[in-house]
C-alpha positions, 0 to 999 in steps of 0.5 A: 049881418043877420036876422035874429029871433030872440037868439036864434040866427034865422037863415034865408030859405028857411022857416022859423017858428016864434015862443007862440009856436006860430010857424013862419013861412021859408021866405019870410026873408021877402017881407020888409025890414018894418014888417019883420021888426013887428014879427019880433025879428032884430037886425044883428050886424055879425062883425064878430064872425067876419074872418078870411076864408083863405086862413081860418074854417070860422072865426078864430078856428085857424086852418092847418098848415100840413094834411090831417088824416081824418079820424071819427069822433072815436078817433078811428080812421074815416076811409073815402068810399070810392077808394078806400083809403083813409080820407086827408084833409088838405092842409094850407101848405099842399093847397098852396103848393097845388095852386102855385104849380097850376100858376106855372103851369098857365104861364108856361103854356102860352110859350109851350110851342116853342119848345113843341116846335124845337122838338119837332122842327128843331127851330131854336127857342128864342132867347127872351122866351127861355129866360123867361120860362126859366124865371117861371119855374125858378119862381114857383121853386122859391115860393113852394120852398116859402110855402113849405118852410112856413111853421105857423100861420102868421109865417104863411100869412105874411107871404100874402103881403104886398111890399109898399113904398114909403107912400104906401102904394104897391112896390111889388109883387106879395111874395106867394105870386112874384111870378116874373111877368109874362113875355110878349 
């Protein structure tokens, strides 16, 4: 949802200038909705540019799915200036990928002293305990291998799916976050 003069998207926090060259002040965004139709301002609900972030960078312009060198205009490499190396846009997959291990990750860490403990103590791990931090690691293996057997983006996107019931409620778990549920 927008503010428009004439065709041009106004933006909060910035000045906008009418066809008579009047310059209107940054927060124009203040005045109310009467005053600004009188300034020549139009409403515009954006329903065309509603897009999910997590798959697209702007409507109808999809992310990747694997990492892109990133390239200039001229197609020549474009280096990150701290290291030197060329930049890589992240793609979907190593995204995922990162954000699935850091969910292990935490998971596993509430149980770590366990293992800290057998370690140190040699006191054994109790049984529930291991098997549940087995299924952890088993569970991120199985949806890294989905994640990165995903060829285009309608097969990334159906791993966001909740299976439902024949009512239509949650049966469980979309297939990027089956992670078993955590131990007590």
């Amino acid at each position: 949802m927008v503010w428009k003069y004439g065709d041009v998207q106004l933006k909060a926090g910035k000045s906008w200038t009418d066809k008579d060259g009047t310059k209107h002040p940054n927060n124009w965004m203040i005045w109310d909705d009467y005053y600004k139709t009188t300034m020549g301002l139009k409403w515009e609900d954006d329903v065309d540019t509603i897009f999910d972030s997590t798959f697209y960078w702007a409507k109808d312009v999809e992310r990747k799915l694997a990492d892109v060198n990133v390239v200039d205009e001229d197609g020549k490499a474009v280096n990150d200036p701290r290291t030197g190396k060329q930049m890589v846009q992240l793609g979907l997959k190593s995204i995922w990928v990162a954000k699935t291990k850091t969910t292990a990750n935490s998971l596993l860490a509430s149980s770590d002293w366990y293992v800290t403990r057998k370690a140190e103590a040699d006191t054994a791990i109790p049984s529930d305990i291991s098997t549940y931090r087995t299924a952890v690691r088993t569970a991120s293996k199985t949806i890294e291998d989905k994640i990165n057997a995903c060829t285009d983006l309608n097969d990334f996107k159906a791993l966001f799916v909740v299976p439902v019931d024949s009512d239509g409620n949650p049966s469980g778990k979309s297939p990027i976050t089956n992670f078993p549920d955590e131990v007590n």
